[in-house]
N, C-alpha and C positions, 0 to 999 in steps of 0.2 A: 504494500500500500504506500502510495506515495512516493513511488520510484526511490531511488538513492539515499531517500531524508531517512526511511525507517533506518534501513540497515546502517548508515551511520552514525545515527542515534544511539541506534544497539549494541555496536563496536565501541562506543565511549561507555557504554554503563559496562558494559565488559571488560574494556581496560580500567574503570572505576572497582568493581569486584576486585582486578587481580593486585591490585596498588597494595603493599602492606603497611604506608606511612599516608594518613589525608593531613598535610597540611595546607598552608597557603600557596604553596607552590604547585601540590598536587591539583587543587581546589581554580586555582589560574588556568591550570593546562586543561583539564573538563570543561570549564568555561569557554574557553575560546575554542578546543571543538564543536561547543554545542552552539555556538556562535557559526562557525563556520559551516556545518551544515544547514543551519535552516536560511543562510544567505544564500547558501547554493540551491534552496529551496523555493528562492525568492520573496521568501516573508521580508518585509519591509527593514531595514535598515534602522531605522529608530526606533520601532518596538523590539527587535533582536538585542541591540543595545540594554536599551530598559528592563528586557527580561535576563538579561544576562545581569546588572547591575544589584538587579532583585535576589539573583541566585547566590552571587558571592557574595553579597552583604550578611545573608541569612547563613550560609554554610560558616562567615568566618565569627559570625558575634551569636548565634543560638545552641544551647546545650542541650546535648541531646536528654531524651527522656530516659528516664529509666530502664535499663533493660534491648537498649539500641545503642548498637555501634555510632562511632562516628560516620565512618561508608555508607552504612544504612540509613543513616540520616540525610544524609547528600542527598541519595537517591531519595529521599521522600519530599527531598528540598525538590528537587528539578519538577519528577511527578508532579508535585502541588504548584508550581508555578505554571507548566506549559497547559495545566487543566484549566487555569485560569485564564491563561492567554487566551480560550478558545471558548468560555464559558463553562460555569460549574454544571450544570443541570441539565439531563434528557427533556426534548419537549415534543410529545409525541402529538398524535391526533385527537382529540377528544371529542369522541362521535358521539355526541348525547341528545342528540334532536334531528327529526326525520321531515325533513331529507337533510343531511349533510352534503352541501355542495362546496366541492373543490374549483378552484379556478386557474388552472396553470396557464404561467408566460413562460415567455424565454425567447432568447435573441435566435437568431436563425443557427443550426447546427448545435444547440448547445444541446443536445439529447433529449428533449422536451416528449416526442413521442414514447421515444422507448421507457423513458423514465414513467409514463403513463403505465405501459403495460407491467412495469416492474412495479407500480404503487398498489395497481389491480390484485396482483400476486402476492403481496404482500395483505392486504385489503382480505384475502383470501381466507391468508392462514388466521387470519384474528377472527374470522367466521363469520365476513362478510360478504356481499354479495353485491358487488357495486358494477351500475351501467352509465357507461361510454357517451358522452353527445362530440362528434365533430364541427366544431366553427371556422377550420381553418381553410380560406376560400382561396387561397395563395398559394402555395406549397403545390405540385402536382403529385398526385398519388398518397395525399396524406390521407383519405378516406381508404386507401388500400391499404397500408402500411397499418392503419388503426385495426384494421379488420381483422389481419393475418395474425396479430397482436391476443386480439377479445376472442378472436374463435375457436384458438388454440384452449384458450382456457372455462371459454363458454361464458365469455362473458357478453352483457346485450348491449349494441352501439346505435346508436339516432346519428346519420349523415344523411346528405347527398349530393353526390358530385355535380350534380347541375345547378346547383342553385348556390350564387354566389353572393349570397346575402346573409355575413355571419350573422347579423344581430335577429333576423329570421328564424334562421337555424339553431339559434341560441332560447328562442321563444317556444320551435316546435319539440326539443328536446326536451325543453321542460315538462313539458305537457305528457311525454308520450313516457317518461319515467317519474309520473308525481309521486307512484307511490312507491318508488324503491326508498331504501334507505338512505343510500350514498350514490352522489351522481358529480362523476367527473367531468369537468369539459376541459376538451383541448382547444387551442388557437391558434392563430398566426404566428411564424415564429417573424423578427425583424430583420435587419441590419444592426447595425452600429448605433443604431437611432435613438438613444434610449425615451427621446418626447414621444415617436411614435409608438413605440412601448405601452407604455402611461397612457397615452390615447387610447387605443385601444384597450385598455384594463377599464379606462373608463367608462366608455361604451358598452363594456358588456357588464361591468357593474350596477349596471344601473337594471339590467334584466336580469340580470343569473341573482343577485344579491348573495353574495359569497358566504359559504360559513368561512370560506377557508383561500384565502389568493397565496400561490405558490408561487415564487420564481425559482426555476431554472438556468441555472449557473455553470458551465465550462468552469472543472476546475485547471482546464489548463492555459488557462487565461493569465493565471496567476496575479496580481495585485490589482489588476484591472476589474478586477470582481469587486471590488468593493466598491468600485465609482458606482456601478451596476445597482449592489445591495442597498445603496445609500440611497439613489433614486426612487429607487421602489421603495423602500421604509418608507421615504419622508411621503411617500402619495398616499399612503393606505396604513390603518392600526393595524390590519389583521394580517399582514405580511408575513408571509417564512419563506425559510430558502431550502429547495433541495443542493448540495454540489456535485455535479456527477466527473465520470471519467479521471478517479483518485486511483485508478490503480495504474500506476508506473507513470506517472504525470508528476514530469520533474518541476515542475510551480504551482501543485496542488499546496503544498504548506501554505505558498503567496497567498492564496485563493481563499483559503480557512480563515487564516488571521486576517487579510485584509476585511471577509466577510463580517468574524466575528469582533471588529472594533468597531462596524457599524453598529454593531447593539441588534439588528436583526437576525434573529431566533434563526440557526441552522437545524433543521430538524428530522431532515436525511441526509446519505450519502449515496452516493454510485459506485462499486469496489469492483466493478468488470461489465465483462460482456454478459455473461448471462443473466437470464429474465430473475433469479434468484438472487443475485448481486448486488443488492439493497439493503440497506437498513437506517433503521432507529440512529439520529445523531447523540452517542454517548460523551461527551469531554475523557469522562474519565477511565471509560473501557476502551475509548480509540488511544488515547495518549499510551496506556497501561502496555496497549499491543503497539505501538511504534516505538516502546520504548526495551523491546524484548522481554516485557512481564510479564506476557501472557493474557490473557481475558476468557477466562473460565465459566463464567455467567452468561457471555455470550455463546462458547463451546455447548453447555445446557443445553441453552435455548434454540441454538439450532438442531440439535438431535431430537429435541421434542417435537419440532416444528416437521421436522423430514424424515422421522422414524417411524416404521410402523411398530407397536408396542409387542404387539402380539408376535411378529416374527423377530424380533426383536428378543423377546422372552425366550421363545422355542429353542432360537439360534442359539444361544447361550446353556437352557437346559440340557441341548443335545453335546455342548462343547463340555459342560462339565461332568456328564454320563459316558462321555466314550462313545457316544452314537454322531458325535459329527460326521456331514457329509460332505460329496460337493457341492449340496443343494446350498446347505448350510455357508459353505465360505463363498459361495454365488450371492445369497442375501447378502454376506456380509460386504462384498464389494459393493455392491448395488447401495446400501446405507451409507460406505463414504461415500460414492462418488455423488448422492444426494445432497450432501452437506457443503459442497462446495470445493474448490481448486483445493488441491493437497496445501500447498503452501499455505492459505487464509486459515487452512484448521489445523495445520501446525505452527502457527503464530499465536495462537489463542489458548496453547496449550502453557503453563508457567515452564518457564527453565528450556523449554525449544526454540523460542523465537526470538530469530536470527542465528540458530546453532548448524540448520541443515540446510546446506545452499539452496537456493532455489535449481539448479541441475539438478542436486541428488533428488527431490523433493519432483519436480519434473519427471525424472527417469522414474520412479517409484508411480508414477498417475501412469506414465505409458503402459507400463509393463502390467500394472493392475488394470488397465485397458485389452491389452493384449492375452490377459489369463480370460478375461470374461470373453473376448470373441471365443474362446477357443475352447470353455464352458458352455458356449451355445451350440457348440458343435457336434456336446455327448448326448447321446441318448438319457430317456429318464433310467433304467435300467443302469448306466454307466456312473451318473451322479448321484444315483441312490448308493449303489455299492460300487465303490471305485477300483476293487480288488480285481475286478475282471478284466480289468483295462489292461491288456498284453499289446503284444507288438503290431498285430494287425489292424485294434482297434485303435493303436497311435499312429499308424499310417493313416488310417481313416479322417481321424481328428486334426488331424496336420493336415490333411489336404485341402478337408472342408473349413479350415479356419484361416490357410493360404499362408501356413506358416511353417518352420523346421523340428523335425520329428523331436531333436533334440528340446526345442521349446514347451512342448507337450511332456515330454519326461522333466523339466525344469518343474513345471505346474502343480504335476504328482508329488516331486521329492518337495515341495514346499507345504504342498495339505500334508504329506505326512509327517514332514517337519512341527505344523502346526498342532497336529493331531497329537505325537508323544507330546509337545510341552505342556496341550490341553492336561493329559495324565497326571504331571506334576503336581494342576491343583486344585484336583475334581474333588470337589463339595467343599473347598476352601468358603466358594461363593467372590473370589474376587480375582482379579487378575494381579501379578504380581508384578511390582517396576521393572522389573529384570527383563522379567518370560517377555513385557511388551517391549523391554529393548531390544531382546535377543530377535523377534520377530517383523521389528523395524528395520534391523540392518541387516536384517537376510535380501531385504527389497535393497539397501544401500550398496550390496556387494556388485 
């Protein structure tokens, strides 16, 4: 997240760990790392300053508490400063009156559509059911683009490409989803224009009557987001921002802090390409994981959100009885690869992120790509009982999954790899830190 700023954020709490003397000298040299990355980040040059000013005033005159290192306290110095930098508090949607209508802008390209279908999906899992109105008369193919979006997920959309009359389209939308719960509209995206902007917000304000005006932010605009943010605050109280395209966007930092010294409430983010690559704007869960600490709460939460419980249960019942299969380690790929890019969910783990490159972390998604093509290859006979799987049958499975016989025997020695250390700690009832290292770097070798 955030191209270059995490991992060298990471690398300084890391050589902050390994230091065995914090004094003022140790204390200078963290600082002006942490200086120099977020200028490489793009965040603004006078608040870099200031937040750095903040950290070594605090690190060289505060005693720590009881029971905390001096190290440890740094480290809680910095945490608590860049949480602040960015805002203390989640501010999510507060759906409490029907219809909740949403109003998104956004400048032309700033991901405004897809960020739609990602809010949907999100919308979703909270157990909602929210339909689509198109206004944007500008754009070609934005009523296609919307559609391919909503129907994927079944969700219902109010356009028409022929009528080129948003504030029309904005009226019969209304009408034709009054009584849903939550109703999105999309719009025009701009130019550079930010009056045109605001015009337009205007105009549809005035019919849609917003619970909720979103803008849409390129975080790879970097400090120019804030001129953006500021615009839009001063025209509207009920203003938030989503910032998309944070994942490997070398002046997303710019883009956060510039946003959040407006004082306008960030209250998503965009973390990639796929439709699930959204979330909740945390201060202190985002900081925690750019800073290589992990975010554990969030790790939860998305396993609740993308886990089925019940195979989820099985899978594990069968892991700790000795009846694992390959049905079993087929679910269990299927469950990460739910949860999102290997990397994002080994960043959220404490004491991992920034430890496994993103190659290794990379190689470990292909190759767990690559056992599941080659899992759909077996027969149910084959996945139920894997013991039958001889030479003919890996010729078979190599051929139909377009891959070398050898790789097919790699997939076997690693279920059975996985299946003795299941033995090690059946009815333990937990996995042990080791079994899941030893199991991690079998995919790292």
């Amino acid at each position: 997240m955030l191209g270059s700023l995490g991992e060298n954020l990471t690398n300084t709490m890391k050589k902050l760990v390994g230091m065995s003397v914090i004094d003022k000298k140790t204390i200078k040299e963290v600082v002006k790392e942490i200086q120099r990355a977020l200028i490489q980040s793009d965040v603004n040059i006078a608040l870099v300053l200031n937040l750095s000013k903040k950290i070594e005033k605090r690190a060289l005159e505060e005693e720590p508490p009881k029971g905390i290192t001096p190290r440890e306290y740094v480290i809680t110095i910095i945490y608590e400063e860049m949480v602040n930098l960015l805002g203390r508090e989640a501010v999510g949607l507060d759906i409490n009156q029907k219809p909740y209508k949403i109003l998104f802008l956004g400048l032309q390209g700033s991901g405004k559509t897809t960020t739609i279908g990602k809010m949907c999906r999100f919308l979703q899992k909270k157990g909602f059911n929210p339909a689509v109105v198109c206004t944007d008369t500008w754009r070609p193919a934005a009523y296609e683009q919307l559609k391919q979006l909503t129907e994927e997920m079944q969700i219902p959309l109010y356009g028409d490409p022929e009528n080129k009359d948003a504030l029309d389209l904005a009226k019969k939308g209304l009408n034709e989803f009054k009584n849903k719960k939550v109703i999105i509209f999309d719009t025009a995206g701009r130019h550079k224009e930010e009056s045109d902007l605001i015009a337009e917000m205007d105009q549809l304000d005035d019919i849609i009557q917003p619970t909720e005006a979103i803008l849409v932010i390129d975080g790879t605009i970097g400090q120019q987001a804030g001129e953006q943010a500021k615009a839009f605050s001063q025209a509207t109280d009920i203003g938030s921002i989503i910032i998309t395209k944070l994942d490997g966007s070398a002046k997303g930092g710019g883009a956060m802090s510039a946003v959040a010294e407006t004082g306008a409430p960030i209250k998503f983010i965009g973390t990639g390409e796929r439709i699930d690559d959204f979330e909740l704007f945390d201060p202190e869960r985002f900081i925690s994981r750019l800073l290589g600490m992990g975010d554990i709460r969030s790790l939860i939460e998305k396993a609740e959100e993308n886990i089925d419980e019940d195979i989820a249960e099985k899978t594990m019942n069968n892991m700790m009885s000795g009846k694992f299969s390959l049905i079993d380690m087929k679910n269990q790929f299927d469950m990460m690869g739910k949860m999102g890019p290997m990397q994002q969910v080994l960043n959220m783990i404490p004491g991992l992120g920034g430890k496994i490159p993103k190659e290794a972390s990379k190689m470990t998604e292909d190759k767990i790509d690559s056992f599941k093509v080659m899992l759909s290859s077996m027969t149910q006979e084959e996945l139920e009982n894997p013991k039958i799987i001889k030479q003919s049958r890996i010729q078979r499975i190599a051929r139909g999954a377009g891959v070398d016989e050898s790789e097919v025997r790699a997939l076997l020695k690693y279920y059975n790899n996985t299946k003795k250390a299941m033995k090690g700690f059946g009815g333990r009832g937990r996995l042990r830190g080791s079994t899941m290292n030893r199991m991690m770097g079998h995919f790292m070798k």
